[in-house]
C-alpha positions as CSV (number, residue, x, y, z in Angstrom):
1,X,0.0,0.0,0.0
2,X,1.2,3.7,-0.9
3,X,0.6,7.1,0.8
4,X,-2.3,7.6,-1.5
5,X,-4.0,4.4,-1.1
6,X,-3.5,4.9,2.7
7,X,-4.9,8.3,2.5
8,X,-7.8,7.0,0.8
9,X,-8.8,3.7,2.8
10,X,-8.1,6.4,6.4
11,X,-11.2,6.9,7.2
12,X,-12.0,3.1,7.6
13,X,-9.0,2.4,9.4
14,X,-9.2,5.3,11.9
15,X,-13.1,5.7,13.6
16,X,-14.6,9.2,13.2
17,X,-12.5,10.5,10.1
18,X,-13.5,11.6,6.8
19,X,-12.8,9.8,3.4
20,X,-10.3,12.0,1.1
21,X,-10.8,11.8,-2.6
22,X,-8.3,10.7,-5.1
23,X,-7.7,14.2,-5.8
24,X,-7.0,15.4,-2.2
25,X,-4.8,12.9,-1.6
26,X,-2.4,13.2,-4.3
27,X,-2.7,16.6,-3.2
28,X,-1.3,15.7,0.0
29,X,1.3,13.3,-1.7
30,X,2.7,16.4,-3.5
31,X,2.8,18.3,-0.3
32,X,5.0,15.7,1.3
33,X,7.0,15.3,-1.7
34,X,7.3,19.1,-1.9
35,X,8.3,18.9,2.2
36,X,10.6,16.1,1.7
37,X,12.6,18.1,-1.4
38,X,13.4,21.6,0.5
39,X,14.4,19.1,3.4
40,X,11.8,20.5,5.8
41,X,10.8,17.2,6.6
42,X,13.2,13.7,6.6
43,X,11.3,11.4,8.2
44,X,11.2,12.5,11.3
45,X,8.7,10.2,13.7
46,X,6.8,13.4,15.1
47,X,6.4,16.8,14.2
48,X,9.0,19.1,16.0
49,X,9.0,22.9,16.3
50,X,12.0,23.0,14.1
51,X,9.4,21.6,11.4
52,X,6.4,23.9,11.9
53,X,8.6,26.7,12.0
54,X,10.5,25.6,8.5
55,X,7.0,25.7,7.2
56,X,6.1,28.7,8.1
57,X,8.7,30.6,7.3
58,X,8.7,28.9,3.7
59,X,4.6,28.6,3.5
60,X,1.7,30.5,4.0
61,X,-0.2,27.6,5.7
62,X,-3.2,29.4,7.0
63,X,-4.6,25.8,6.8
64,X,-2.3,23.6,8.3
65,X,-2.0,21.5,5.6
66,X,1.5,20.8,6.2
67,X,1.8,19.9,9.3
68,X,-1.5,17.7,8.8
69,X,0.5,16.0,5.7
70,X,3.3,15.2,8.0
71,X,0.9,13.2,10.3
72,X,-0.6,11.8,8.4
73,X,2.6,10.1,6.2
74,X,4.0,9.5,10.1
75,X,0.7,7.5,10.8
76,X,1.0,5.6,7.5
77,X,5.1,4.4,8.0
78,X,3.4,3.2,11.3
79,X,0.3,1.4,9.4
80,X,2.4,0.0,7.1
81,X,5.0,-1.2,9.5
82,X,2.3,-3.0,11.7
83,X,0.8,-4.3,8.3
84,X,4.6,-5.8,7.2
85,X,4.8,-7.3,10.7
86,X,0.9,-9.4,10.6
87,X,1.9,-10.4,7.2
């Protein structure tokens, strides 16, 4: 499973969330992608101030769709590494 597929099949996997489109996902692929090439975020487990800061000093995130992106990849690296370990 990829980012995108992860995004999509979220809300089933996680009570109380919302489903994201196809489209707002690879949204959110190109945000991390985006984060991951001005080396704002390397895979960092959890979201530091460092981070948030990179962001908004690189962004105008009114949104927080950043930071939400970088959860949200952190949540799937840990779905998909409790998936690889049932398999």
């Amino acid at each position: 499973m990829d980012f995108i597929e992860y995004l999509q099949l979220r809300h089933r996997i996680k009570n109380g969330e919302r489903q994201i489109k196809e489209s707002s996902a690879k949204q959110y692929q190109n945000r991390l992608t985006n984060l991951q090439r001005l080396n704002i975020y390397n895979g960092e487990k959890q979201i530091s101030e460092e981070i948030r800061e990179k962001i908004q000093n690189h962004y105008k995130d009114t949104t927080n769709h950043y930071p939400r992106t970088i959860q949200y990849y952190i949540e799937f690296l840990q779905y998909d590494s409790t998936d690889k370990l049932s398999d």
